[in-house]
C-alpha positions in Angstrom: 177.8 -56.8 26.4 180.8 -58.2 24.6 181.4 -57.4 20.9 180.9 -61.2 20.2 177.6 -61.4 22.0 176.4 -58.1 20.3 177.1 -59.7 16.8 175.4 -63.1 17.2 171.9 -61.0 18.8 171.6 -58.7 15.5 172.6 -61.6 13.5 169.8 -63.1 15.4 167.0 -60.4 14.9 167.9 -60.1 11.1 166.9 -63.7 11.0 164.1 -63.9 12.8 162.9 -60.6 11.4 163.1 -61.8 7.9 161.3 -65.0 8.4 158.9 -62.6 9.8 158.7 -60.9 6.8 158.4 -63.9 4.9 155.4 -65.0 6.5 153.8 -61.9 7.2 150.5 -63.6 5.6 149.7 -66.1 8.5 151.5 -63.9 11.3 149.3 -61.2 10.5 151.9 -58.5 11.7 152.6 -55.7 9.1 156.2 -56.0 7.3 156.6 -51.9 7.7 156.6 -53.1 11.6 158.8 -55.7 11.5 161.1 -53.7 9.1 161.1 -50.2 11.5 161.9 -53.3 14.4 164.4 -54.7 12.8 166.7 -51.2 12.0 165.7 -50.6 16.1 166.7 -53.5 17.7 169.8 -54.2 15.6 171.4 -51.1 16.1 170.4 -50.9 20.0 172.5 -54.1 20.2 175.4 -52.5 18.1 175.2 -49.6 20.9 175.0 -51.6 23.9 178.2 -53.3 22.9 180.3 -50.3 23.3 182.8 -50.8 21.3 183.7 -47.5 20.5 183.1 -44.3 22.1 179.6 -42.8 21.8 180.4 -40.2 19.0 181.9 -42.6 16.9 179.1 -45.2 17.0 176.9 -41.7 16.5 178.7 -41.3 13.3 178.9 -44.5 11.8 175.4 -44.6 12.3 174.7 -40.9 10.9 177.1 -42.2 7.7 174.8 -45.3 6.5 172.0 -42.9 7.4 172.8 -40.4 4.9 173.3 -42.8 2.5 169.6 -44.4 3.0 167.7 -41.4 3.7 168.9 -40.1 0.0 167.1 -43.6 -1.4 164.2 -42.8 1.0 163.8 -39.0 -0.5 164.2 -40.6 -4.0 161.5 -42.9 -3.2 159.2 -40.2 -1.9 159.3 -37.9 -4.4 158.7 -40.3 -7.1 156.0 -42.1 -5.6 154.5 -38.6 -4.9 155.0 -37.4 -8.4 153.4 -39.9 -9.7 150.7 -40.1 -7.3 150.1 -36.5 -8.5 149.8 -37.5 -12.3 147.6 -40.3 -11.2 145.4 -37.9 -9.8 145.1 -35.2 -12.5 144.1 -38.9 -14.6 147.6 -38.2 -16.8 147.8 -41.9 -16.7 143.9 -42.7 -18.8 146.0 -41.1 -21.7 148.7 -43.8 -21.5 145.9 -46.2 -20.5 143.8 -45.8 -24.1 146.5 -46.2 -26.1 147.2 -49.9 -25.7 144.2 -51.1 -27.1 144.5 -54.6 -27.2 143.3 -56.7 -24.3 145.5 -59.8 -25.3 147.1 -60.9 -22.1 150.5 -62.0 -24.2 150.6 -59.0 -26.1 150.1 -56.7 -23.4 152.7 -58.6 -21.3 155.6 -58.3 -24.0 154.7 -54.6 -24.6 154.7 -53.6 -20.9 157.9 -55.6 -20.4 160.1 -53.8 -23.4 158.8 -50.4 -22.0 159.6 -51.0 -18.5 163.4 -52.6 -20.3 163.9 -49.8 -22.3 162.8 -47.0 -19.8 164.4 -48.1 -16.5 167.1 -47.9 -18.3 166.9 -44.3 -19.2 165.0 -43.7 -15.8 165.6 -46.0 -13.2 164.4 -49.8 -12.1 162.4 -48.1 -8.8 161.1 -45.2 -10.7 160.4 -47.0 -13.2 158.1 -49.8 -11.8 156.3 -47.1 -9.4 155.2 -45.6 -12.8 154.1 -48.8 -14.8 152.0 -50.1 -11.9 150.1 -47.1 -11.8 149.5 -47.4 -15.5 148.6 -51.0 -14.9 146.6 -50.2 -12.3 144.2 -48.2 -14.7 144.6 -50.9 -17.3 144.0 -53.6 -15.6 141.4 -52.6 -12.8 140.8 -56.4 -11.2 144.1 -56.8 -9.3 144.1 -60.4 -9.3 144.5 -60.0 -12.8 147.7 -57.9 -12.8 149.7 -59.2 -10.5 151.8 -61.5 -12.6 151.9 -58.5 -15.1 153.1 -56.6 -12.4 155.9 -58.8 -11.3 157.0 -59.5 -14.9 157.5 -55.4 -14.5 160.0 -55.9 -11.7 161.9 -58.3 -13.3 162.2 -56.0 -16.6 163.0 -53.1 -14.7 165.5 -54.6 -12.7 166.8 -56.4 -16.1 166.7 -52.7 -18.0 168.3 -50.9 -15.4 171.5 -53.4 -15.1 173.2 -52.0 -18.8 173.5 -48.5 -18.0 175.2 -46.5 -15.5 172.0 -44.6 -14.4 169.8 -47.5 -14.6 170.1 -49.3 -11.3 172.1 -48.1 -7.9 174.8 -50.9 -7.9 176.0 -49.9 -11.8 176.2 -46.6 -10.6 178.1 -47.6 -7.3 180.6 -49.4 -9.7 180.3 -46.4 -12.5 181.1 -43.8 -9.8 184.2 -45.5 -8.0 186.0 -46.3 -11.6 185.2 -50.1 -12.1 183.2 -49.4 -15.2 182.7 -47.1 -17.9 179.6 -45.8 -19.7 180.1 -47.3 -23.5 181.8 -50.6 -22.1 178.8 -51.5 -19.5 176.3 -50.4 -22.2 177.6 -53.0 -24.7 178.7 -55.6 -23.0 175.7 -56.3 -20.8 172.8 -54.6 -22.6 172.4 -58.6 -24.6 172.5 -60.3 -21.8 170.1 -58.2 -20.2 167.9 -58.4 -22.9 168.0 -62.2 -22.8 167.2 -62.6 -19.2 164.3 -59.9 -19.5 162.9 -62.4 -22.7 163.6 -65.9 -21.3 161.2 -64.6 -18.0 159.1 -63.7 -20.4 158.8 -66.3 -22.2 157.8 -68.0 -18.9 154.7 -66.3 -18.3 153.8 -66.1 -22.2 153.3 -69.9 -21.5 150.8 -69.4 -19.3 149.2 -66.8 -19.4 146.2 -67.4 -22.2 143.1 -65.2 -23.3 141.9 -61.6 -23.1 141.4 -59.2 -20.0 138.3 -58.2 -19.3 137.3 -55.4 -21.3 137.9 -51.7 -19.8 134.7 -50.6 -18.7 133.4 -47.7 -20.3 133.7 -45.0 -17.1 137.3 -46.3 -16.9 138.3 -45.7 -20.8 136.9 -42.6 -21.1 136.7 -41.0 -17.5 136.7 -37.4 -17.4 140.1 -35.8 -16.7 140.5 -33.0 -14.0 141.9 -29.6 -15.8 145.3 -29.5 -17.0 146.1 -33.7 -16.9 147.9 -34.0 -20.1 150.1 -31.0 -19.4 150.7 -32.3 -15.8 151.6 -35.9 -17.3 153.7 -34.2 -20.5 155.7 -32.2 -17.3 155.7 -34.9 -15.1 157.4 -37.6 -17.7 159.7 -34.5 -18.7 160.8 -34.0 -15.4 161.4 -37.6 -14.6 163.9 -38.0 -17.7 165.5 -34.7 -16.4 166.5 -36.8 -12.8 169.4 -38.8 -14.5 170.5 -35.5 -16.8 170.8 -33.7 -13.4 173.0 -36.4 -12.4 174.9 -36.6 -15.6 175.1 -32.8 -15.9 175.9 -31.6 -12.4 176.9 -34.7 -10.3 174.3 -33.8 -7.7 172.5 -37.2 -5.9 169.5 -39.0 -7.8 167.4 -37.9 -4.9 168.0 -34.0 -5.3 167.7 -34.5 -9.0 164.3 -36.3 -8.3 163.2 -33.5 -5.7 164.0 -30.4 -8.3 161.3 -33.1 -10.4 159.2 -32.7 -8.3 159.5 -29.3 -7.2 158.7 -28.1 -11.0 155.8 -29.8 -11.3 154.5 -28.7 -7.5 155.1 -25.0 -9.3 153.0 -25.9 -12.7 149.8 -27.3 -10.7 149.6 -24.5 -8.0 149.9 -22.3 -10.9 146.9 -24.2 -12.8 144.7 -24.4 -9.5 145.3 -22.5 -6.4 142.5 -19.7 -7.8 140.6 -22.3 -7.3 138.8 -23.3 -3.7 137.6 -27.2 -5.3 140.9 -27.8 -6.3 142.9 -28.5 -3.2 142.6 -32.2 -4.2 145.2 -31.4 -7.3 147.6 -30.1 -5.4 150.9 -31.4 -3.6 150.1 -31.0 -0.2 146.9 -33.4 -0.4 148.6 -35.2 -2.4 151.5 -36.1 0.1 148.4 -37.5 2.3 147.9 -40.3 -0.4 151.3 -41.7 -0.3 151.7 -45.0 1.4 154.5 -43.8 4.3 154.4 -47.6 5.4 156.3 -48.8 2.7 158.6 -46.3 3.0 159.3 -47.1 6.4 159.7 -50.5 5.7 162.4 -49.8 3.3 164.2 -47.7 5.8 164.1 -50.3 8.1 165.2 -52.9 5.7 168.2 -50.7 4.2 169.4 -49.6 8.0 169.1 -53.2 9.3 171.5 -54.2 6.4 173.5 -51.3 7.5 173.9 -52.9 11.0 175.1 -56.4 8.9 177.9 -54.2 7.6 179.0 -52.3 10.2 179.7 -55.7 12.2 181.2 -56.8 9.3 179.1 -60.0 8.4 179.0 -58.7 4.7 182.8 -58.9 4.2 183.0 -62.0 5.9 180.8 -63.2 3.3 183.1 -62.3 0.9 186.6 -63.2 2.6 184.8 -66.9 2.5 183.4 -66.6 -0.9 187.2 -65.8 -2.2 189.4 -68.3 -0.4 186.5 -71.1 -0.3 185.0 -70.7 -4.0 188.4 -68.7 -5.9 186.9 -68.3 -9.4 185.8 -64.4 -10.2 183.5 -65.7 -12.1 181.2 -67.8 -9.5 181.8 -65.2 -6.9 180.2 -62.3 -9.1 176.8 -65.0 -10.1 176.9 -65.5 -6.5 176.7 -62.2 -4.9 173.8 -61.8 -7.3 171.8 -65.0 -5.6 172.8 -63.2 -2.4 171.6 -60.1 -3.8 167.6 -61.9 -3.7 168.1 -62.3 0.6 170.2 -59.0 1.5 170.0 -56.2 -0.7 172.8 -55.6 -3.5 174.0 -52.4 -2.6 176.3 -53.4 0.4 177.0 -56.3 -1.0 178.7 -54.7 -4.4 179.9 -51.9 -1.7 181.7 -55.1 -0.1 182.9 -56.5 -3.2 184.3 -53.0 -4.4 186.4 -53.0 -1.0 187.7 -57.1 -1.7 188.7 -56.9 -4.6 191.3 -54.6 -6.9 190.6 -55.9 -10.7 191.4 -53.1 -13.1 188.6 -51.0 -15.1 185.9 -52.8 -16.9 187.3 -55.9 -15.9 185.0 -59.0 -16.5 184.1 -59.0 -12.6 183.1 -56.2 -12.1 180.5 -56.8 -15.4 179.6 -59.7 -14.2 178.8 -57.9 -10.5 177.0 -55.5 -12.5 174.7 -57.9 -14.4 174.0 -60.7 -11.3 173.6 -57.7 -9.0 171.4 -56.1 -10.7 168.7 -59.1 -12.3 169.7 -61.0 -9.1 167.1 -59.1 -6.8 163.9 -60.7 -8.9 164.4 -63.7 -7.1 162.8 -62.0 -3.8 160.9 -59.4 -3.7 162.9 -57.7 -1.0 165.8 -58.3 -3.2 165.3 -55.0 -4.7 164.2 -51.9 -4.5 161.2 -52.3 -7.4 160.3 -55.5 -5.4 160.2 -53.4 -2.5 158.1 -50.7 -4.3 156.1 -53.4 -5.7 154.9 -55.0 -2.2 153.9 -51.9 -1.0 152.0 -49.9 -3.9 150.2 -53.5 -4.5 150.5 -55.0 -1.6 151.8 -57.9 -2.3 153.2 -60.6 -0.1 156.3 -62.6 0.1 154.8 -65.3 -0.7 153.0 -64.5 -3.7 155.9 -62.7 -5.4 157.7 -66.5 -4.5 155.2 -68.1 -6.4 154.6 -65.8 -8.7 158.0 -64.4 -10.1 161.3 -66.7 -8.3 160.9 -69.0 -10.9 161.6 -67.4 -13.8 163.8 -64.4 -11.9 166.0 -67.9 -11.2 166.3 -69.4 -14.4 166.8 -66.0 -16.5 169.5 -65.0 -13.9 171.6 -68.8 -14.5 170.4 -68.4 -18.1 173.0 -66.1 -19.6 176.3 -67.5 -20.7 179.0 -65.2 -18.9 181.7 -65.7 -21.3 179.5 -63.4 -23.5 180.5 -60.4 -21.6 183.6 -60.8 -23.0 182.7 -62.9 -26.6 180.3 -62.0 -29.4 177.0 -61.3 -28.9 175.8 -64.3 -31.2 173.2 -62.8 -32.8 172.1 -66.1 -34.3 171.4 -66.7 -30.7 169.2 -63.3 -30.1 166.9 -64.0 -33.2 166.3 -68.1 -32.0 165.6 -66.4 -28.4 163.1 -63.8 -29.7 162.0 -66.1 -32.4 160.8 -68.8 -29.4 159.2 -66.0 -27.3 157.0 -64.4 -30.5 156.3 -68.1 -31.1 154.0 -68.3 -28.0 151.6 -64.9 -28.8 
């Protein structure tokens, strides 16, 4: 098989595998499926090609490996730790604190915490977190899964204006195209913006009270030592981008040692005790929904294959001599960011272009990359989370959440990453989404 022939057929499977994943609903075939036979197929028709020897291909292949299997570990071990502080009921502490059962309020205090904490945290840990919360809030899922989106799109929003907060800003902090005080100010406003005018949205329609918690829920009985697990657990999920900071070690290690110190608390609180298995990590790991996290590998190696055949840089090559402004090609890559996911495309833009520290393109690439993946829920990672925690379809995150995910992302005025921050502007924003509560 020609080189040419081998790139049109995993062109071709990417396709047809996404629609697939699109309309998983009426085709009734799982997305992990599709996903595991996407990363399968494309790469068998990268090796059939031949175009290098054997090794080689065996080392490209083990390089975008490496780099997905850290996201995959990431993803493990924070769905497990929090799987673990779901199960010691840390979570009815967090639950019984938000007392009102005002849809609006509940929906703009969920949304600043997931803002304000992905960015300290991270978008994907983030979301896992809230959804479990929600999921005790909030027991009738119909019911939450607007809220639930809203938390994607403020994680994602919250994670774009620090380094730590999303993978792409760190892609750009780590190769020298940003620096930590000049992302932080310069996109934290119109981050904040985008997270509010999506907001907003929902705060137009969404009207009334939840139903009242029922009273088993509220005050269910929690299993020995759940507020010192959930008091570790939070602990040792703010320690993951200190690691980082501190040491330089991966996210993923960072989020293993997390979860390693709080595997060592709970064996210490339970294993003198035989009815206690259910507390501990190992039954825990048999609660963790391994589907989705195959469908993210799948996903993240089939956009591999795109890369390595070099569709993503043609992309770009075409978006810069077609298109010329730096300014369009950044919003761009983040509407692109929605259908393939952002980190190869910011890893292609990194490799295009040669603008000088902080320049205005690369904070723009920061921003549209990182709010850009609401618009799909494959777009990024918290979407990805988000479809299989809940499971929640294409489809409904497209009816759901691409609305306002598209008009807070073509919302923000890019000449205020470089102007004043008009805060004249901020308080007639805020002022018009209090309005609606």
């Amino acid at each position: 098989m020609t080189a040419a022939t081998s790139d049109s057929l995993i062109l071709g499977i990417f396709i047809i595998g996404y629609l697939s994943i699109i309309f998983e609903f009426y085709l009734k075939v799982n997305k992990s499926a599709v996903g595991i036979a996407m990363a399968g197929f494309t790469w068998m028709a990268y090796f059939v090609s031949k175009r290098h020897p054997l090794p080689m291909d065996m080392e490209i292949l083990g390089h975008h490996l490496s780099d997905v299997t850290g996201i995959i570990f990431f993803l493990l071990g924070a769905m497990t730790l929090v799987e673990l502080i779901d199960s010691h009921k840390g979570f009815n502490t967090l639950v019984v604190l938000i007392k009102t059962r005002s849809k609006r309020l509940v929906f703009i205090v969920i949304s600043f915490v997931a803002f304000f904490l992905s960015a300290v945290l991270d978008n994907l840990t983030t979301t896992i977190l809230l959804i479990s919360i929600l999921r005790k809030l909030i027991p009738e899922r119909k019911e939450r899964i607007s809220l639930c989106c809203m938390v994607v799109i403020a994680a994602n929003a919250g994670g774009a204006w620090t380094p730590i907060g999303d993978v792409t800003t760190t892609m750009l902090w780590i190769n020298g195209k940003i620096s930590t005080l000049v992302v932080m100010k310069e996109i934290f406003l119109p981050s904040l913006i985008s997270m509010c005018v999506a907001l907003g949205y929902f705060l137009i329609f969404e009207k009334g009270n939840y139903a009242p918690l029922k009273e088993d829920i509220a005050n269910e009985a929690r299993e020995p030592g759940s507020r010192l697990v959930l008091i570790v657990g939070f602990l040792a999920l703010l320690s993951v981008p200190m690691i980082k900071w501190a040491t330089g070690l991966p996210p993923f290690m960072g989020m293993l040692i997390a979860l390693c110190i709080l595997w060592f608390v709970t064996d210490f609180l339970h294993n003198k005790y035989d009815d206690r298995d259910h507390l501990r990590v190992p039954f825990i790991l048999t609660k963790i929904d391994v589907s989705s996290i195959l469908f993210f590998l799948g996903i993240l190696l089939s956009i591999n294959a795109l890369e390595t055949i070099g569709s993503l840089q043609a992309i770009s090559s075409w978006l810069d001599h077609t298109i010329r402004s730096p300014t369009w090609i950044a919003t761009l890559i983040g509407f692109f960011s929605a259908i393939i996911d952002n980190v190869p495309l910011v890893a292609a833009s990194m490799g295009m272009y040669t603008y000088e520290l902080n320049n205005s393109f690369w904070l723009i690439v920061a921003y549209t990359a990182g709010v850009g993946g609401s618009m799909l829920s494959i777009g990024s990672a918290a979407g990805v989370a988000l479809m299989g925690i809940e499971k929640v379809d294409f489809i409904t995150y497209f009816k759901r959440a691409s609305l306002p995910a598209l008009k807070r992302h073509t919302q923000i005025p890019h000449h205020w990453l470089r102007n004043s921050y008009a805060p004249h502007l901020i308080m007639q924003s805020l002022g018009r989404l209090f309005s609606y509560v």
